[in-house]
C-alpha positions in Angstrom: 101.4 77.6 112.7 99.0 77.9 109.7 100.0 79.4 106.6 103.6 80.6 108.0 106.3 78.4 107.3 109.4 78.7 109.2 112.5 79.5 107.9 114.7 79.7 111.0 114.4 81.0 114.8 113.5 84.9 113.3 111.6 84.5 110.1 108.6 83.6 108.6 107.5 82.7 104.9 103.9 82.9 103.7 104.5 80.7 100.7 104.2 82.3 97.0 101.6 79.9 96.3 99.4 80.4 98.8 96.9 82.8 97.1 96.3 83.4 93.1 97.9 86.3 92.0 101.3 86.6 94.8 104.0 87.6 92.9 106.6 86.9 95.6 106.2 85.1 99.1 105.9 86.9 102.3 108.2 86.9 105.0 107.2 88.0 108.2 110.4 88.5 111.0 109.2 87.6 114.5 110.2 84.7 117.0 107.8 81.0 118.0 106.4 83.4 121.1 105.2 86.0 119.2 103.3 84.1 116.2 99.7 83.5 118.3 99.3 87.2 118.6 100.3 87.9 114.6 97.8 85.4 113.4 94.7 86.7 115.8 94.0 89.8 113.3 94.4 89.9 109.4 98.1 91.0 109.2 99.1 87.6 108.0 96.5 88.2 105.2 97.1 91.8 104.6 101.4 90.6 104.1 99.8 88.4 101.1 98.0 90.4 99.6 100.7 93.1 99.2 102.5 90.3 97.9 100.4 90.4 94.5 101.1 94.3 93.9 102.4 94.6 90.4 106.3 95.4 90.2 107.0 93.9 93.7 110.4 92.8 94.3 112.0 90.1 96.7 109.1 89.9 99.0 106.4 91.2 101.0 107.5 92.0 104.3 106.2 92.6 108.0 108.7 93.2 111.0 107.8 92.1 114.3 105.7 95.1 115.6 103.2 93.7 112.4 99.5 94.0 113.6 96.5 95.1 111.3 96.1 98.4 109.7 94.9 100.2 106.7 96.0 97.9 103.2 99.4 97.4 104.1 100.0 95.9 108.1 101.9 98.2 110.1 104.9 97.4 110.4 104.9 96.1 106.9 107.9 96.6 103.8 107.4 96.3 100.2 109.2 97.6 97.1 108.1 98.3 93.4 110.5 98.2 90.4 110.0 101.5 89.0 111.7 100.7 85.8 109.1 97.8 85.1 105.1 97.8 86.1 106.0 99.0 89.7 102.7 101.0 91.3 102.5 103.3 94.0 100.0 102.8 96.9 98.8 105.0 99.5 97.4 101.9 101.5 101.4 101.1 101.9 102.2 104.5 103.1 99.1 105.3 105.8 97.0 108.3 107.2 99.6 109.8 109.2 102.4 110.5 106.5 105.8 110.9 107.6 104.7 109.9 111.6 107.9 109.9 112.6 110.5 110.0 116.1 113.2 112.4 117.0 115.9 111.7 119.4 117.5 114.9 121.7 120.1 114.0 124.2 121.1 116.2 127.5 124.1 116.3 129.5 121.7 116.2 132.2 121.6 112.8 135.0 119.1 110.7 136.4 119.9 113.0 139.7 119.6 116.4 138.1 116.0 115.2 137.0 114.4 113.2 139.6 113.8 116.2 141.7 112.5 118.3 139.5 110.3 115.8 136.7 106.7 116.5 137.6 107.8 120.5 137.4 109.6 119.2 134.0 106.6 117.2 132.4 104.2 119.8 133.6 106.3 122.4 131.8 106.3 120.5 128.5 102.9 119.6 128.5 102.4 124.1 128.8 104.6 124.3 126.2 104.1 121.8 123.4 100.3 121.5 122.1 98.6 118.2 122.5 95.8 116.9 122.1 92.9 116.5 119.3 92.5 119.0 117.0 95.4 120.9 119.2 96.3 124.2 117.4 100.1 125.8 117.9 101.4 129.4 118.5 102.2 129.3 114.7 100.6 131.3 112.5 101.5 131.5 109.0 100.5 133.6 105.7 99.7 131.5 102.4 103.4 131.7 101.1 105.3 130.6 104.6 102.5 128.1 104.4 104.1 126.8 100.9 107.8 127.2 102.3 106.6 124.8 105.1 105.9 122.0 102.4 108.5 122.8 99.9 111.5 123.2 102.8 110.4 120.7 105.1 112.3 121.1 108.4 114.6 123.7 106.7 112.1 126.2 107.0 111.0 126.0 110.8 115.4 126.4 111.4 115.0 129.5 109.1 112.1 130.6 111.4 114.2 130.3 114.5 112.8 127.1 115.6 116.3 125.1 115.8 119.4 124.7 115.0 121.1 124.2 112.0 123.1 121.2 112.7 119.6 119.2 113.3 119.0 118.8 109.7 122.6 116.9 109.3 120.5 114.8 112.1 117.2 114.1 110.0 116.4 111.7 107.9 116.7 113.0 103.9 118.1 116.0 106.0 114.5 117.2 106.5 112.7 117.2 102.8 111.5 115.2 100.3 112.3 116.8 96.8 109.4 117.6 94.5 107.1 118.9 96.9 104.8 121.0 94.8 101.8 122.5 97.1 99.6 124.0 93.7 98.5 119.8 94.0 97.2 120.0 97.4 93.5 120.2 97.6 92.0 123.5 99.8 91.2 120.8 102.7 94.0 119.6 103.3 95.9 122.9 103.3 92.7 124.1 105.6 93.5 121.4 108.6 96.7 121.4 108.5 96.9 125.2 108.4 97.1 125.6 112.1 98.2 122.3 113.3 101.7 123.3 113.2 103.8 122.4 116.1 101.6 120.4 117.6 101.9 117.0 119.3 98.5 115.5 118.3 97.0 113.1 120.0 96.3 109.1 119.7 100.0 106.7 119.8 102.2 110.4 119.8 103.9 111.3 122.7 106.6 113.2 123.6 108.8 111.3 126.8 111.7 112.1 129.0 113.7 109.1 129.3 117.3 108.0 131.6 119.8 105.8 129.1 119.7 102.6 131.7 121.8 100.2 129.5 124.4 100.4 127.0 124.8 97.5 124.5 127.1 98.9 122.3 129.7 101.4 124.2 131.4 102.9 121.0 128.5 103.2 119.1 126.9 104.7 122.2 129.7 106.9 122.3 129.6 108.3 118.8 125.8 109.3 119.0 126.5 111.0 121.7 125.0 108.9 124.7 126.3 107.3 128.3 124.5 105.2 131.0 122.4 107.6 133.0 122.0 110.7 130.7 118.4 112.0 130.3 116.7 111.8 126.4 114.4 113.2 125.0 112.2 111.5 122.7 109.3 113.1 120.1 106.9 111.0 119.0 104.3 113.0 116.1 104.0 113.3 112.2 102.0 115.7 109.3 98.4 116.0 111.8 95.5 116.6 109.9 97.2 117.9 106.9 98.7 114.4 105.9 95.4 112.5 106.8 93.5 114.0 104.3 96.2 114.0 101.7 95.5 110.5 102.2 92.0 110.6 102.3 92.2 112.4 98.7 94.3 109.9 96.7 92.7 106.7 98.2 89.7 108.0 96.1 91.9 108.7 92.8 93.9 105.7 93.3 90.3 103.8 93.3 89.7 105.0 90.0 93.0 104.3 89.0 92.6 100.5 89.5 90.3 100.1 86.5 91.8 103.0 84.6 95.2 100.8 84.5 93.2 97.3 84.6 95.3 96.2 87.8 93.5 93.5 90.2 94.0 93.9 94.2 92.6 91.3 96.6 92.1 94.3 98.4 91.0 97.6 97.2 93.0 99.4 100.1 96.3 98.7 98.8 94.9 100.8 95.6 97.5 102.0 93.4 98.8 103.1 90.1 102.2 102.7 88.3 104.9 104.7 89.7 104.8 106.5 85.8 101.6 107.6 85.6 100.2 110.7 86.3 98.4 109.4 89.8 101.7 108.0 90.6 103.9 110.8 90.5 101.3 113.1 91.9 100.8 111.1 94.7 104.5 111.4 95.5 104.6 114.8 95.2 101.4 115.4 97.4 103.4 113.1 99.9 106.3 114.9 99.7 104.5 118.2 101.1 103.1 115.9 103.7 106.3 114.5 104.5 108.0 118.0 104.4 105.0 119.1 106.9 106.2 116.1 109.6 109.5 117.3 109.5 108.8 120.9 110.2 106.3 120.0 113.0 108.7 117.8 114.7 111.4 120.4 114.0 109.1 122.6 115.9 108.4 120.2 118.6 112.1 119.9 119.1 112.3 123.6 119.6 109.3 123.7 122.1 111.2 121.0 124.1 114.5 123.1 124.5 112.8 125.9 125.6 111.3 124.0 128.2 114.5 122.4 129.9 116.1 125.3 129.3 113.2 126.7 131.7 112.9 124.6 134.3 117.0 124.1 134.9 117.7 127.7 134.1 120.2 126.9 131.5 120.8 127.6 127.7 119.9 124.5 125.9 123.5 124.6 124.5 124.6 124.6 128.3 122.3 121.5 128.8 123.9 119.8 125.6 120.1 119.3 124.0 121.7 117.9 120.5 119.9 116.1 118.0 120.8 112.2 117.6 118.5 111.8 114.6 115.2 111.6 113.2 113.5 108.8 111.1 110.4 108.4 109.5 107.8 105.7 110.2 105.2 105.7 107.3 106.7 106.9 103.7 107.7 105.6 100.2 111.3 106.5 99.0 112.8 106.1 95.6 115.9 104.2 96.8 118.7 102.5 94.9 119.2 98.8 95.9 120.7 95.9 94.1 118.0 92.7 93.6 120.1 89.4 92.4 123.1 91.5 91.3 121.8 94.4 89.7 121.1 97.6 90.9 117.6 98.6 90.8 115.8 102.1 91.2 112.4 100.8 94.1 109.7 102.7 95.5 110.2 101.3 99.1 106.8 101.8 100.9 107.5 101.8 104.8 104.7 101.6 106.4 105.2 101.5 110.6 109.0 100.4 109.6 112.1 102.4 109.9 114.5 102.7 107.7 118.4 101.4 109.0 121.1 101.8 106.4 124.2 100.5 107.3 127.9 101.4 107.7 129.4 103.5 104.6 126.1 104.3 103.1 126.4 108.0 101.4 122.9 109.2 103.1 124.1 108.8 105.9 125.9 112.3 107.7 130.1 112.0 108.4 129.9 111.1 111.3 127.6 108.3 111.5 129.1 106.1 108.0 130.9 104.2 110.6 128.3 103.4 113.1 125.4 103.2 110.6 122.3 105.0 110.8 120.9 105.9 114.0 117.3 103.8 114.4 115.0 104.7 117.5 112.2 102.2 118.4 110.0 103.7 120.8 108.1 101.2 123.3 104.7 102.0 125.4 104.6 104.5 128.2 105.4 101.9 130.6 108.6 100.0 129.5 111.6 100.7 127.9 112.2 102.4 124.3 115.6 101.1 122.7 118.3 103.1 120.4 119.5 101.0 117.3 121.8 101.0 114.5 121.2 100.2 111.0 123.5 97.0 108.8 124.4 95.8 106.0 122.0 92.8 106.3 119.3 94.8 106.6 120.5 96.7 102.9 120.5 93.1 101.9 117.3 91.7 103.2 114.5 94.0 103.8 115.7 97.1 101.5 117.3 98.4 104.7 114.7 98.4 106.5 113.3 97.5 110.6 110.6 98.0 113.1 109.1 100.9 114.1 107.9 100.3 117.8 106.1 97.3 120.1 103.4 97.1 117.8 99.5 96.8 119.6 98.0 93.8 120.5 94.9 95.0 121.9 92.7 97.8 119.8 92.0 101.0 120.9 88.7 99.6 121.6 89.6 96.2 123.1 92.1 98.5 125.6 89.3 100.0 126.7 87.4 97.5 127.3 90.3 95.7 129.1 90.6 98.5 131.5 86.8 98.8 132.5 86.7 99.4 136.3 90.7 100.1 136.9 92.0 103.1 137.6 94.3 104.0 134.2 96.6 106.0 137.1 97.0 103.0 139.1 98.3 101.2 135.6 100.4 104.1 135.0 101.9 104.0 138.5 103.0 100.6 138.7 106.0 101.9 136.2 106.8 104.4 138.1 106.1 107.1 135.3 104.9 110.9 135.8 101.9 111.1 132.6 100.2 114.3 131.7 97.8 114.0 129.1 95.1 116.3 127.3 92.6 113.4 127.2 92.1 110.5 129.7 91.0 108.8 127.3 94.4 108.7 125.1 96.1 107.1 128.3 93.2 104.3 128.4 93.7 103.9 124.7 97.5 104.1 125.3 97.8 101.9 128.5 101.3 99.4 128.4 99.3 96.4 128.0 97.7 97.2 124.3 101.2 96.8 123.4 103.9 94.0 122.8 106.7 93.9 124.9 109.5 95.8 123.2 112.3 93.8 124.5 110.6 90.6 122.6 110.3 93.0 119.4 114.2 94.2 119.6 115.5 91.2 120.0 114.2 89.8 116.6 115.9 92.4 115.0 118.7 92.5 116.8 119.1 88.5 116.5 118.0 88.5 112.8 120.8 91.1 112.1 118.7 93.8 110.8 119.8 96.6 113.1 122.3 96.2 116.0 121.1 97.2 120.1 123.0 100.0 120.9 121.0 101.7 123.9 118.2 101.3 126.2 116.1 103.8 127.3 114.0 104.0 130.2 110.8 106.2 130.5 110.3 108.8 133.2 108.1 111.1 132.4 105.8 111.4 129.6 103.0 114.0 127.8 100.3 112.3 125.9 98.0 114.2 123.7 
């Protein structure tokens, strides 16, 4: 197995002395099958080198949807002590700040839908914008524009796009605090400017699903799902506007490396400590990005009523379209957590992980601090996506914190190359699934097979304890960008 040492059937250690300079091993969750495919790419190596970040706590570590990305793997967790030398690093947050899912249920049945899907997928792929460089009907003056960043999803309710219960259904209900837009630099505010309610393009989707199975029936219950109701599930984050917020502190976090004398094995996980002035400007420039995601998905949401409520000629009230929840994918919280007894303020960096507080935990809204927090694990367009619940063992093992999807096993690239001479439709038929997209070549990029099988990924979670199965979800219909 090379460098991973096994710890039992679900986890993984990359041993602390492995490389010069680890501060803390690496633990990587994911079952015997799955280990060929993690060691193909540099994950492994990118989980190590994390592991030397200065401030890092417990471990470096990589959930089972771990595959290669920018710095930090997807898929990969890792916390700084903020009260010590804890840094902050872009490279553990991503391009696509705040990339995120949103959950609606229906009181609408596999039977109410089948007839009318195509009409239904065509009708949301009208409504909601998709695609590259997709614009939305949106258009804002300079201070809405700042609203948007500072108010997160609050502001697209205020604007009519929603309702007000969906924030109780969000994730930090919505907004990051200390959003201040006066950091932003002109290009970033310029592409994100009139991105606004769009889809985008690449892994988001949004996908009209039928609950097939129900693992749980009392947590199933109390968010608000049954065996053959029709989901709804949004797939999309901060579009161009987070990508070059990126883009622009990579370049000061660079500088920052010599500026604080820190060492990196890899100058992609560039950082700077959490109390410098990088560091706290980088988390406020997040925050708008963040804040951004929320609205756009808010948004999205809003598009997405409007069309059911179209095609079945019903209020989306009378169709019950409520929020179950919405979590973010790539993002670094301040979070409270307790580290060998004592209680510790951590910049948790999730980057392609979700978080899943447990039972009791006072983020979470009334009525889900008995189940847990809702956690939504999207799979490919072909097979299943699966509806989770956060616990305690994940608060004590990876900062509260799972997968985010299947994770790729192929590259955009290598899918391509995979499907040279088939017909992408054919694929797409073979599940049975309705696909309108603004590209063909997002569905090549995007075809089932580039992807590990999320049943494999869900059941190391489920089976290491770090979020409970509550629901599976099966895909009907789907719009691509």
């Amino acid at each position: 197995m090379g460098i991973l040492k096994k710890i039992d059937d679900y986890r993984w250690m990359i041993p602390k002395d492995y490389r010069p300079g680890m501060r803390v091993p690496g633990i990587i969750y994911a079952k015997e099958s799955m280990i060929r495919d993690i060691e193909k790419d540099q994950s492994v190596e990118q989980v190590a080198n994390a592991a030397t970040l200065p401030g890092i706590v417990k471990a470096s570590l990589a959930m089972p949807d771990i595959h290669y990305g920018y710095g930090l793997p997807i898929g990969g967790v890792v916390a700084t002590d903020i009260s010590q030398e804890g840094v902050i690093t872009p490279g553990g947050v991503g391009f696509d700040i705040n990339c995120g899912v949103r959950l609606l249920r229906t009181n609408l049945t596999l039977r109410d839908v089948e007839p009318k899907l195509k009409k239904l997928v065509d009708t949301l792929y009208q409504t909601v914008p998709s695609g590259v460089g997709s614009q939305g009907p949106i258009r804002i003056h300079k201070s809405q524009y700042r609203e948007v960043l500072i108010k997160g999803a609050a502001w697209a309710i205020g604007a009519g796009y929603g309702w007000e219960e969906d924030l109780e259904n969000t994730e930090s209900q919505g907004c990051l605090p200390g959003a201040d837009p006066n950091i932003i630099s002109d290009k970033a505010l310029e592409r994100g400017r009139n991105q606004l309610g769009t889809l985008g393009s690449g892994n988001h989707f949004l996908e009209v699903q039928v609950v097939e199975e129900i693992f749980q029936g009392e947590l199933a219950q109390a968010m608000g799902l049954e065996r053959g109701l029709i989901t709804v599930m949004i797939h999309s984050g901060s579009r161009g506007f987070g990508h070059q917020v990126c883009t622009d502190f990579l370049k000061m976090m660079e500088k920052a490396l010599s500026k604080y004398r820190i060492s990196v094995p890899d100058r992609q996980l560039a950082c700077a400590p959490y109390n410098s002035s990088e560091g706290k400007n980088y988390l406020t420039a997040m925050a708008c990005a963040a804040n951004y995601a929320w609205a756009n998905r808010q948004c999205l949401a809003h598009w997405t009523r409007q069309a059911f409520s179209k095609v079945f000629d019903k209020d989306p009230r009378g169709l019950g379209m409520k929020q179950i929840y919405d979590v973010a994918h790539n993002i670094v919280k301040i979070e409270e957590h307790r580290i060998n007894g004592s209680s510790l303020s951590l910049a948790v960096h999730r980057k392609g992980a979700t978080r899943a507080f447990p039972p009791g935990h006072p983020e979470l809204p009334p009525h889900y601090r008995e189940t847990g927090q809702p956690v939504i694990i999207p799979g490919d367009m072909g097979r299943a996506s699966f509806l989770l619940a956060g616990t305690t063992k994940a608060m004590e093992e990876t900062f509260g914190s799972t997968c985010h999807g299947a994770g790729r096993i192929l590259s955009r690239h290598a899918a391509k190359k995979a499907l040279r001479g088939k017909s992408i439709q054919e694929e797409i038929n073979k599940y049975g699934i309705y696909a309108r997209a603004a590209s063909k070549a997002t569905l090549v990029e995007e075809v089932p097979m580039a992807y590990k099988d999320i049943s494999d990924v869900v059941e190391v979670v489920h089976k290491a304890g770090i979020a409970r199965l509550v629901a599976r979800l099966r895909p009907l219909g789907v719009v691509k960008g």
